[in-house]
C-alpha positions in Angstrom: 9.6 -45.4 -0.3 9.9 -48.2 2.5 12.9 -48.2 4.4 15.0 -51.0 5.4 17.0 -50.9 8.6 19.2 -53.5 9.7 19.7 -54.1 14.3 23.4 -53.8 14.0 24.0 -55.1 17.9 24.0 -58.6 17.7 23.3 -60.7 20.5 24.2 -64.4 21.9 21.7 -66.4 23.7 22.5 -69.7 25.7 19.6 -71.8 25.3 18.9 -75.4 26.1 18.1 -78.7 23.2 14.2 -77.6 22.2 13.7 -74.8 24.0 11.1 -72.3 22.8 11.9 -68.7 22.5 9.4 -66.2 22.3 10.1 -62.4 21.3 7.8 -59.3 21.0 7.0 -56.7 18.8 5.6 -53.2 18.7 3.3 -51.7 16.4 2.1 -54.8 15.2 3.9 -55.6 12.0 2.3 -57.0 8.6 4.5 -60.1 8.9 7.4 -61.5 10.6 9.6 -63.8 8.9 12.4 -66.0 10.9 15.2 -67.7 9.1 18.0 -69.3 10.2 21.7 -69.0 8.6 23.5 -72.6 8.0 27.2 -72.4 7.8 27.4 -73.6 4.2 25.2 -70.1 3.4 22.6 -71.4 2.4 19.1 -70.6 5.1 16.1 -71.9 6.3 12.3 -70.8 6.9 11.6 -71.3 10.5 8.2 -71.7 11.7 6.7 -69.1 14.0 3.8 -69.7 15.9 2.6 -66.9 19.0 5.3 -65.3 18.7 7.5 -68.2 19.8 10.0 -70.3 17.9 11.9 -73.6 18.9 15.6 -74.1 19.1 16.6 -77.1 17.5 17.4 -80.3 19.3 21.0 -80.3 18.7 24.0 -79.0 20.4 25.5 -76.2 18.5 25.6 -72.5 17.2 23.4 -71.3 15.1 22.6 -67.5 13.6 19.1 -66.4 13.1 17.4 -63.4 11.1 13.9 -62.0 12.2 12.9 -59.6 10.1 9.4 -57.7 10.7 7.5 -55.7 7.9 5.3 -52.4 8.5 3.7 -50.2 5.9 6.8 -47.5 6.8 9.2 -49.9 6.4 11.1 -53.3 7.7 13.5 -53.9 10.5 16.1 -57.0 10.9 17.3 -58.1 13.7 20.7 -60.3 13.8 21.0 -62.8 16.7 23.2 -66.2 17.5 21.8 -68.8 19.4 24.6 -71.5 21.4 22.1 -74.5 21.9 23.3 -76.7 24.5 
């Protein structure tokens, strides 16, 4: 049976209009999935490439999920992003 475990430490990054942030990974998952968490709950896919994904151009906070997959199970990690 897989297990699912969620990073419960979040963590807030400072980042500036269209920066790229790039993040790492050990054991080299099956996939990585990114989404990011809108304040009227709904979400949206965001697009990885290299490991790297790109803050949006807009001033603001935002909440993102990355969530890796391995044959023994998934991790999530929480963090929140102040683009400014």
């Amino acid at each position: 049976m897989a297990q699912k475990r969620r990073n419960s430490c979040r963590t807030l990054l400072e980042v500036k209009k269209g920066e790229t942030l790039k993040f790492e990974i050990d054991k080299n998952p099956s996939s990585t999935l990114v989404i990011k968490l809108n304040e009227d709950g709904t979400s949206d896919n965001v697009n990885i490439e290299n490991n790297k994904i790109k803050m949006p151009s807009e001033s603001g906070y935002n909440i993102y999920e990355l969530t890796s997959v391995w044959q023994q199970g998934r991790e999530t990690f929480v963090f929140d992003v102040n683009v400014k």
